[in-house]
C-alpha positions as CSV (number, residue, x, y, z in Angstrom):
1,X,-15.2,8.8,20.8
2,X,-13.8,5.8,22.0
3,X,-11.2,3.8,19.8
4,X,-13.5,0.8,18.8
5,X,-16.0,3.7,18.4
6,X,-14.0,4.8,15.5
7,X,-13.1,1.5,13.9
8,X,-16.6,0.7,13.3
9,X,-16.9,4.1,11.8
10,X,-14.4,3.1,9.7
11,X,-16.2,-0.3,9.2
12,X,-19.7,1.6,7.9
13,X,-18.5,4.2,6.2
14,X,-16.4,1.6,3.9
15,X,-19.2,-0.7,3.7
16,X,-21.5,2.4,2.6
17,X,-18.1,3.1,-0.2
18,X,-18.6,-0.7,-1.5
19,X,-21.9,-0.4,-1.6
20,X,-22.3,2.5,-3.3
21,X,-19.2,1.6,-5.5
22,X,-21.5,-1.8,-6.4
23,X,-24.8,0.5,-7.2
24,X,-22.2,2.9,-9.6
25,X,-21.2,-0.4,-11.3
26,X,-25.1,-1.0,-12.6
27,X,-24.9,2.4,-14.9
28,X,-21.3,1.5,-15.6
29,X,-21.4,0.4,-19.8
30,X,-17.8,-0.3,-20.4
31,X,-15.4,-3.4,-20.2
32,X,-14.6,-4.4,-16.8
33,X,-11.1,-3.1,-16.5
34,X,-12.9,0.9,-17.3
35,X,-15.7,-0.4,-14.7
36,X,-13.5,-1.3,-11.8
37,X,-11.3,1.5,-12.0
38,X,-14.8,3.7,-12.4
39,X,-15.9,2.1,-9.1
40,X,-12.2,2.9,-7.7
41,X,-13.1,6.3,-8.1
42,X,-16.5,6.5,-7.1
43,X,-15.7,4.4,-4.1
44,X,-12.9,7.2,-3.4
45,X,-14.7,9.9,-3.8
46,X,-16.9,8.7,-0.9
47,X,-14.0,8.5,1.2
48,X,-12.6,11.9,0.8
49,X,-16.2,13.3,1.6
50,X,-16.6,11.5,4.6
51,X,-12.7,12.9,5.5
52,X,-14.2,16.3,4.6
53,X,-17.0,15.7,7.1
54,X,-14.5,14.0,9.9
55,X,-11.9,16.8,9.0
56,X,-9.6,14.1,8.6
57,X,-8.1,12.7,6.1
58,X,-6.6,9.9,7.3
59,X,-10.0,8.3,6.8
60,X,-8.4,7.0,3.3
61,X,-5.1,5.7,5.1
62,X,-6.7,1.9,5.2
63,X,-8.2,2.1,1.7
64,X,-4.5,1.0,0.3
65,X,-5.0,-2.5,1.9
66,X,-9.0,-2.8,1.8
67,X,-9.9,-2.4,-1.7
68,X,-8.0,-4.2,-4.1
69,X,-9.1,-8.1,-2.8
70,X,-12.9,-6.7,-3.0
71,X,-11.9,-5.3,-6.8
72,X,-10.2,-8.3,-7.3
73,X,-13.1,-10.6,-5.9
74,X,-15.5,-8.8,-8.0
75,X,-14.0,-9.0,-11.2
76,X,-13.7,-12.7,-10.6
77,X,-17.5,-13.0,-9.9
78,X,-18.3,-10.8,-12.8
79,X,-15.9,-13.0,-15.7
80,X,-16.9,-16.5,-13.3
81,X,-13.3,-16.9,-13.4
82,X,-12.6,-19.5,-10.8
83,X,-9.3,-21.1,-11.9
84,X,-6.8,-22.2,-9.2
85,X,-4.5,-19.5,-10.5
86,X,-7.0,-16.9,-9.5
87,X,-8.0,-18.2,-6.1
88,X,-4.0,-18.4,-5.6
89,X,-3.4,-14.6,-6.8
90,X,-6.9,-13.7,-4.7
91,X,-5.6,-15.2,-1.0
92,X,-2.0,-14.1,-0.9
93,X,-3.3,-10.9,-1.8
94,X,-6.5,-10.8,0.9
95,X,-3.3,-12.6,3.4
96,X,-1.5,-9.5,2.4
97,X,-4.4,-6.8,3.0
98,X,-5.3,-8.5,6.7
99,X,-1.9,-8.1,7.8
100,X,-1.3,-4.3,6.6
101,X,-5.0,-3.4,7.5
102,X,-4.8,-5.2,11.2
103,X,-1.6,-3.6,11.7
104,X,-3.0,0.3,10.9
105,X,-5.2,-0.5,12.9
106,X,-4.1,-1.2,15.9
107,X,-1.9,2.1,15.4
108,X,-4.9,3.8,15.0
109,X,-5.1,6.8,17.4
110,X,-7.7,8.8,16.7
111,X,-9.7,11.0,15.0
112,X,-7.8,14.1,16.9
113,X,-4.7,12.8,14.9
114,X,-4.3,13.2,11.4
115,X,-1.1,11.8,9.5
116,X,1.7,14.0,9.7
117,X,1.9,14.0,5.8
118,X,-0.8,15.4,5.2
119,X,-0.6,18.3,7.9
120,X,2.5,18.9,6.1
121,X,0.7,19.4,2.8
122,X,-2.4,21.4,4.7
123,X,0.7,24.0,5.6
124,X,1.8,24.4,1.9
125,X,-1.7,24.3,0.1
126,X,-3.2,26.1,3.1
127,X,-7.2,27.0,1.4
128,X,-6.3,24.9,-1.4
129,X,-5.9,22.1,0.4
130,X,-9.2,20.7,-0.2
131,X,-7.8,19.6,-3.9
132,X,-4.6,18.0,-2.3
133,X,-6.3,16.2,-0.4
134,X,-8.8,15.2,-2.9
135,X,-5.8,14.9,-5.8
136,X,-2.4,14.6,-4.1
137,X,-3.6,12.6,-0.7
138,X,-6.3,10.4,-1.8
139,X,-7.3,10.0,-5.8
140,X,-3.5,9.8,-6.9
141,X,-2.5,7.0,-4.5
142,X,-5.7,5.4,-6.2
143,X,-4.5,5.6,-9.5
144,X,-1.6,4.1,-8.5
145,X,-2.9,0.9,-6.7
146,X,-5.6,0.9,-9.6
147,X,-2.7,0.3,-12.0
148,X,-2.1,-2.9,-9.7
149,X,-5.1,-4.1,-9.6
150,X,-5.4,-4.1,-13.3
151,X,-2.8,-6.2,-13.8
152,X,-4.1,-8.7,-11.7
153,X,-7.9,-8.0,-13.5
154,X,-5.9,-9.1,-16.9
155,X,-4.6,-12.2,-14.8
156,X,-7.7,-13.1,-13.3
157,X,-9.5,-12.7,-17.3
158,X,-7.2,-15.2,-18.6
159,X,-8.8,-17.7,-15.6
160,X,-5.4,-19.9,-16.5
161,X,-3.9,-22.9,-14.7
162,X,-1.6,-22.9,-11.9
163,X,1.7,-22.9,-13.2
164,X,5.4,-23.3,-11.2
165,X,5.6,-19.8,-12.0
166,X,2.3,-18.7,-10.4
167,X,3.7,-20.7,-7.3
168,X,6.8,-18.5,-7.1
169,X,4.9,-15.2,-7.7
170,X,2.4,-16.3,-4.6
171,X,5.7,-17.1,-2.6
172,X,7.0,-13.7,-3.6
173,X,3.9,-12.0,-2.2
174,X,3.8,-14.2,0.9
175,X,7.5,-13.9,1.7
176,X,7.2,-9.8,1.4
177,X,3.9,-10.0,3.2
178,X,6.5,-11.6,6.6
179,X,8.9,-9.2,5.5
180,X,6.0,-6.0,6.2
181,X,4.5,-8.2,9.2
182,X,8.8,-8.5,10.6
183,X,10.0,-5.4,9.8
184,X,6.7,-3.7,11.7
185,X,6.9,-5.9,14.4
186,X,10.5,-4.8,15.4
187,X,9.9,-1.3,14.5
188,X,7.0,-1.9,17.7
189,X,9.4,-3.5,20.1
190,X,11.9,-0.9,19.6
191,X,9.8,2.2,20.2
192,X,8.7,0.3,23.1
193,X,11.7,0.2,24.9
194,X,12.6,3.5,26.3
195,X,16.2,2.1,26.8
196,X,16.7,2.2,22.9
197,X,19.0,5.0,21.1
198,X,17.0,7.3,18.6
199,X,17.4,5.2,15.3
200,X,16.5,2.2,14.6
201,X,19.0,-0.5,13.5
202,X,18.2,-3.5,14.8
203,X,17.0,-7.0,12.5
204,X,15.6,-6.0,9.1
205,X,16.6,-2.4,10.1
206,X,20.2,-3.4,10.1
207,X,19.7,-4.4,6.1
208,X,17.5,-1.6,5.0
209,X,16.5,1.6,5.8
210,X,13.2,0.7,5.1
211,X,12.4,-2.8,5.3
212,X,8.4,-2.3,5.6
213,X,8.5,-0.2,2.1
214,X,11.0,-2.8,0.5
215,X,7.8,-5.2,1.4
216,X,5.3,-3.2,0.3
217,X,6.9,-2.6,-3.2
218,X,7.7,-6.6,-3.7
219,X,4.1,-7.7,-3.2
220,X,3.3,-5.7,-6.8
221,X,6.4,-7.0,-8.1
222,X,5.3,-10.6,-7.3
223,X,1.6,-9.5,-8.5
224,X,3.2,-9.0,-11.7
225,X,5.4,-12.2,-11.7
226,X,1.5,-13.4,-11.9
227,X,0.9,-11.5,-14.7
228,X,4.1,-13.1,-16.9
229,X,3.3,-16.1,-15.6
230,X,0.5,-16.1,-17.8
231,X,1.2,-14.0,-20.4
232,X,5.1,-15.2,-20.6
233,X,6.2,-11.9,-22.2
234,X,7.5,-8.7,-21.2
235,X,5.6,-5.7,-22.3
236,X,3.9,-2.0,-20.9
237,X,2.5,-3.3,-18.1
238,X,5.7,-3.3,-16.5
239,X,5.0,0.2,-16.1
240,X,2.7,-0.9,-12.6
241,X,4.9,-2.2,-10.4
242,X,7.4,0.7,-11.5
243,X,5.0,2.9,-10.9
244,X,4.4,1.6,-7.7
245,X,8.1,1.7,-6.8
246,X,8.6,5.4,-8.1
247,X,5.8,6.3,-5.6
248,X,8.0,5.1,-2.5
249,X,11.1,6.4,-3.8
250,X,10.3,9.5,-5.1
251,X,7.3,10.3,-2.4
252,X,7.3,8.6,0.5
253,X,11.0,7.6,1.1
254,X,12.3,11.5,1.1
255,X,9.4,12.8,3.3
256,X,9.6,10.3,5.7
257,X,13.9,10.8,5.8
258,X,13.5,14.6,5.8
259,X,10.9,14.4,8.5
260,X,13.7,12.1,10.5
261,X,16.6,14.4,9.8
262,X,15.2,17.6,11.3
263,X,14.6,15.7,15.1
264,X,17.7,13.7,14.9
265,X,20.5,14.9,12.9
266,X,22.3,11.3,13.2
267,X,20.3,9.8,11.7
268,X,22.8,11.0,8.6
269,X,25.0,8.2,9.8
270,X,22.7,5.8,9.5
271,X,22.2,6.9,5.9
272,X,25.2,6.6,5.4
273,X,25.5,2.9,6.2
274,X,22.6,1.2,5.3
275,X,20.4,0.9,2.2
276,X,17.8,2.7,1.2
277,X,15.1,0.2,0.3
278,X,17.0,-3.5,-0.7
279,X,18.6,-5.2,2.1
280,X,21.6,-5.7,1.8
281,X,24.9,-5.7,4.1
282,X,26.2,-2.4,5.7
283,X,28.8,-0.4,4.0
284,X,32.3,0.2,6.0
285,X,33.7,3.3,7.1
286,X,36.0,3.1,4.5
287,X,33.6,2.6,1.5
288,X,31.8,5.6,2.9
289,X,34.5,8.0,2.7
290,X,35.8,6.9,-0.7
């Protein structure tokens, strides 16, 4: 199957998720906050059995960046909350999903190729691997996107006015939105060029071990900065972006460094000198060794 083949797979069998996610929604009795993440689920659920059909689970890998602006858009049709604010939170965060959703797909491969993550897991759950990839590889990282999308649902509920604050937030989403679209970009050009030595540290790369994730994480944060914005207080819901951030830390940071380590052992040095996740300036030989 030809590569546009699959991408219009892709297309139908997310359309058929949406639709059927809408249709779930009419038996759905229960405030919209328990009804979206009900149709997060559903709509899930017919992912993972179309990945059980394609053997392939990295059928789920674009549902990250598709789903929340078509929760997002549907809560605001079902409340009728059209406020500037909302419209504001809504594009930066469709801007946002475009960009991350263009770029997996035009690394798309095929469906010969499954992530390496989650041939790693299929080696250590070996015949329970069904349930990982139903719990571990596609309803948990729901779960945790849900918990984003929530806080924008209680945004968009408000339907308040555009404040300074709201302004900043959107900037905060649209500057780590260039920071994903950069970061990706050079991490292209240098796996292009054959002359290049094994590990990256060129621009953003220089800063931060992993720019694109550092992006990733401060588009929650600044869908949160919504969120205060409106609400001007502190309180649990803090717990979303934090969630979000553990998830890259805790999950995806060490398996992708682990997976590094074993191929190129220098990649210790590298380490060594540059952040993790914030970008910041590299440390010296002699701060290392202290």
């Amino acid at each position: 199957m030809k590569k546009y083949q699959e991408l219009l797979l892709f297309l139908v069998i997310y359309a058929l998720s949406m639709v059927i996610g809408l249709l779930s929604a009419t038996f759905i009795q229960e405030k919209i906050g328990i009804e979206l993440l009900l149709m997060d689920i559903v709509m899930t659920l017919v992912i993972y059995l179309g990945s059980l059909i394609l053997k392939n689970a990295s059928l789920y890998d674009p549902y990250w960046s598709v789903i929340p602006p078509f929760l997002m858009l549907y809560a605001m049709i079902k409340l009728s909350a059209y406020s500037y604010l909302n419209w504001v939170l809504w594009i930066v965060v469709f801007v946002w999903a475009i960009r991350l959703t263009y770029n997996w797909a035009i690394n798309w491969q095929s469906f010969s190729h499954q992530d390496w993550r989650y041939d790693l897991i299929k080696q250590k759950t070996k015949k329970l691997y069904p349930l990982a990839n139903l719990f571990g590889i596609q309803l948990m990282p729901t779960i945790v996107v849900y918990a984003q999308i929530y806080v924008a649902y209680l945004v968009i509920e408000q339907n308040a006015v555009l404040s300074i604050s709201a302004i900043l937030s959107a900037l905060v989403v649209l500057l780590a939105t260039f920071i994903q679209f950069l970061s990706d970009k050079q991490m292209k050009a240098f796996r292009s060029n054959k002359q290049n030595k094994r590990v990256i540290d060129i621009g953003l790369w220089q800063y931060s071990r992993h720019p694109n994730y550092f992006g990733e994480i401060l588009v929650w944060w600044g869908v949160y900065g919504f969120y205060l914005s409106v609400n001007q207080t502190l309180d649990w819901l803090i717990l979303a972006p934090m969630l979000m951030t553990m998830l890259f830390l805790g999950i995806s940071i060490p398996m992708m460094e682990n997976k590094i380590l074993k191929t190129r052992p220098e990649y210790s040095d590298y380490q060594a000198s540059t952040s993790m996740l914030i970008p910041w300036f590299k440390r010296s030989r002699q701060t290392q060794e202290s």
